[in-house]
N, C-alpha and C positions, 0 to 999 in steps of 0.2 A: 504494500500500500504506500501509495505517494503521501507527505507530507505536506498539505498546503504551506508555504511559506509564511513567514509570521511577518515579515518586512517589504516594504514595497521596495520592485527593483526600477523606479526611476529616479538617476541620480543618487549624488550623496547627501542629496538632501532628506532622504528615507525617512521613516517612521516608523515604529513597531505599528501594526491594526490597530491593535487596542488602544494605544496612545491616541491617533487618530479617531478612534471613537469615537476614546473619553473626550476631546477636544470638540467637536462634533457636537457631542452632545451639552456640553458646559454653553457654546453657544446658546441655547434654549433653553437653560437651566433657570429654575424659579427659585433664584436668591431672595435671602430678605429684602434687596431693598427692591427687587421686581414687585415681593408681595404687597410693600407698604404702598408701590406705585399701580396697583390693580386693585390695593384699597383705595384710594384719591378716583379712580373711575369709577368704582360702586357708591363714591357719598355723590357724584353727579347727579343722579335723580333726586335724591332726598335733599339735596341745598333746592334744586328747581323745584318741585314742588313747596317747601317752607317758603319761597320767595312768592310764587304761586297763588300761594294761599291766605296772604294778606300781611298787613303789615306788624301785625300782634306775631307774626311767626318770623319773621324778618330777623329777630334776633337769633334765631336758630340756625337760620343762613350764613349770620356771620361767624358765627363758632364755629361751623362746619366749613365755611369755605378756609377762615383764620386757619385750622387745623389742616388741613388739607395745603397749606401755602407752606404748614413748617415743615410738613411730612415729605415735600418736597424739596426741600435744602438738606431732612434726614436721610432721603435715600441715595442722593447724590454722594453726601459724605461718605455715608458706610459703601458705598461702594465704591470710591477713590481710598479712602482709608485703609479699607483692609482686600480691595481688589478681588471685589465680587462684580467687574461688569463683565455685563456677559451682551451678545449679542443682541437677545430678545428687549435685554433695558435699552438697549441705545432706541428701538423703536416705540416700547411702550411709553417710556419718559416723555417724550413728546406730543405722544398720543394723547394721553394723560392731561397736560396741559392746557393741549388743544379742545379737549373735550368739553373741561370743566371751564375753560374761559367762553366759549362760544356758545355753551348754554346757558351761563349765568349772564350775559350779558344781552342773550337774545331775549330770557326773559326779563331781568332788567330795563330792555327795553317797550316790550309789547306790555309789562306796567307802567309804563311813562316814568320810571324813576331816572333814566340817564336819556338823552337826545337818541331819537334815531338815526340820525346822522355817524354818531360815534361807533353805531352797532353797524353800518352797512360797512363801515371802514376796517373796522376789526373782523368783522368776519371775512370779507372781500380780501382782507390778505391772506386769512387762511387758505381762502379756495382759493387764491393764486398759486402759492407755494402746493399745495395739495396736488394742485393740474400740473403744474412743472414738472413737480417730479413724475406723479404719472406718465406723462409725453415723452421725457426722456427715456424710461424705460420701455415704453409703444415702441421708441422711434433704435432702440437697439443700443441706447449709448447711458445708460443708466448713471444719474450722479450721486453720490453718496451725502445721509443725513447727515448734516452737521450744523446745529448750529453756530449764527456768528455771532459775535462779543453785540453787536446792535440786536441784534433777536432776543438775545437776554435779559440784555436792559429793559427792551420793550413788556417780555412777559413780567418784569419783575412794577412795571409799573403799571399795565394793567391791573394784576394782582393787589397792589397797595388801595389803587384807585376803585377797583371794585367790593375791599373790603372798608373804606372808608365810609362808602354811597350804604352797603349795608350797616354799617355801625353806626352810623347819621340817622336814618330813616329807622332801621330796628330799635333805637336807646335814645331817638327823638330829638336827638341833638345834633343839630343843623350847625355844617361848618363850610357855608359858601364860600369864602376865600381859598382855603383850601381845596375843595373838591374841585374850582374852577379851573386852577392851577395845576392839579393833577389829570384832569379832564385836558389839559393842552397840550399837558406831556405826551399823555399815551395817545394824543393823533401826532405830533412831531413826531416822536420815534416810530410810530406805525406806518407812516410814511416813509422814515426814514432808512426801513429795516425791509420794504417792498422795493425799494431803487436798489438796497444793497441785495439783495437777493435774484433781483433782475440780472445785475450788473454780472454777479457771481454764476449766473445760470447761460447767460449769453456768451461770456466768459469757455465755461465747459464746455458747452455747444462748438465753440469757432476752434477751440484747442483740440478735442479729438477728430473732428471733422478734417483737419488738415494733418493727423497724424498718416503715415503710409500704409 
């Protein structure tokens, strides 16, 4: 009886199977900090409905969303800290974010608590980036998620500014200067973060296209 090989023979670059698997599989592997970030998409419904549901539950949106904003700094850590990323986070994280931002802010909107103007802007970047990358990958030249130092920024002032409009409106205490303020930010940088993401998309597009 022949022995299947336990090593792959191309180059010396080899790998035992197994090794290869395990590597395989660690991509997909449901680390803590993947669990805490698939926890933050299950409280998405229950912030939209407490928002939903009137302003006496408003407060409950902002605990939940608040929570959901530090669960997001914790998973990151723990997994540059102790070097739990795995593949599956790098797509869920942002999933995650995008989820919870675009619902909270559509219903935010269709209550009249923030302009609807803000909400077409915020989501319309979504579906931009969202289509992009789909097309690229339609069109054969797939680019990789990453976000950029402006993508950041921007989620990290969404986030402030959405739990502000909550903890104003939930605990009744009205802070117009400020909300105005942060309501500036987050269309500057949402604009700011769609040119950069253009820029970085048309970018890949002309760079592989001219590769041999």
């Amino acid at each position: 009886m022949v022995q299947a090989p336990l090593y792959s023979t191309q180059g010396v670059d080899a790998v035992p199977a197994s090794d290869a698997g395990v590597r395989a599989r660690a991509g997909i592997a449901l680390s803590i900090p993947n669990l805490i970030t698939l926890g933050r998409i299950l409280l998405v419904p229950v912030v939209v409905w407490a928002i939903a549901s009137g302003e006496e539950y408003i407060w409950i949106a902002f605990v939940l969303f608040l929570a959901a904003g530090v669960s997001d700094a914790v998973d990151g850590y723990l997994a540059k800290r102790f070097q739990m990323t795995t593949e599956l986070g790098a797509y869920l994280d942002p999933l995650a974010d995008k989820a919870l931002i675009v619902s909270i802010y559509l219903t935010l909107g269709i209550k009249g608590l923030i302009p609807g103007w803000l909400v077409i802007l915020v989501v319309s970047r979504d579906i931009m980036i969202v289509g992009a990358v789909m097309l690229s990958w339609l069109v054969g030249i797939p680019i990789k998620v990453k976000p950029l130092l402006i993508s950041k920024l921007n989620t990290v002032a969404q986030i402030v500014f959405a739990c502000v409009v909550l903890g104003t409106v939930g605990f009744s205490y009205p802070l117009p200067t400020l909300t105005w303020m942060l309501m500036a930010l987050v269309a500057a940088l949402t604009l700011l973060s769609v040119a950069a993401y253009v820029a970085e998309w048309v970018r890949h597009i002309n760079s592989t296209a001219t590769k041999p």
